[in-house]
Residue, then its C-alpha position, 0 to 999 in steps of 0.5 A: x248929529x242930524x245923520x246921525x239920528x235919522x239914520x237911526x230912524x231910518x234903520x230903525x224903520x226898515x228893521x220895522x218894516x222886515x219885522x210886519x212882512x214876516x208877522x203877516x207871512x206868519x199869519x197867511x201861515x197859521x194854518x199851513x201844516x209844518x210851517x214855523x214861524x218867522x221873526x228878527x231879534x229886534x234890538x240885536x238886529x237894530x245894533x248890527x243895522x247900524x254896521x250895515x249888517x242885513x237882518x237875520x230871521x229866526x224861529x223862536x223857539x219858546x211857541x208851542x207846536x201843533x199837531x201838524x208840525x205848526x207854530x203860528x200863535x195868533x195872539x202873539x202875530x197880533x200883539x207884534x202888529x200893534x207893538x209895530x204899529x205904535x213903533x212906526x206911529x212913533x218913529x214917524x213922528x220923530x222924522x217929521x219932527x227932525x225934518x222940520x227942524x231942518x226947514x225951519x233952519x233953512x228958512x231962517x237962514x234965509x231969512x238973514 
């Protein structure tokens, strides 16, 4: 069970980590003529992690394209950055948690 969940964690983090390069290549990018932006389908991507799968980047297609060919929106890279800082912030805590458990079982049983 406990490897099951940190594993989780674990791959959960990862995909978080792939997703914050590829919003701050976005953003060193916003003004890069023709360049598009970069992203992982996250929920998708979290299901085929679990099989071993690496991540697949995408372009989404639905951001409005400049006249130079780019298609960075700000405002969104930004909102990808807080979403993964709460999910990471989130994810963190989970792990600590789960890992204090274990000492705790450990020093328990120690103790016996």
């Amino acid at each position: 069970m406990l490897d099951r969940i940190t594993g989780s964690l674990e791959r959960y983090m990862d995909l978080l980590s792939v997703r914050q390069k590829l919003v701050a290549s976005n953003i060193a990018n916003a003004d890069t003529p023709g360049y598009q932006t970069e992203d992982i389908d996250f929920q998708f991507e979290f299901m085929s992690l679990a099989k071993g799968d690496k991540p697949s980047v995408i372009r989404p297609q639905e951001l409005k394209v400049k006249s130079d060919g780019n298609n960075v929106d700000i405002d969104r890279e930004a909102r990808l950055l807080s979403e993964n800082a709460i999910r990471f912030g989130t994810a963190s805590s989970l792990m600590r948690s789960e890992l204090k458990a274990v000492r705790a079982a450990i020093d328990e049983g120690r103790s016996q």
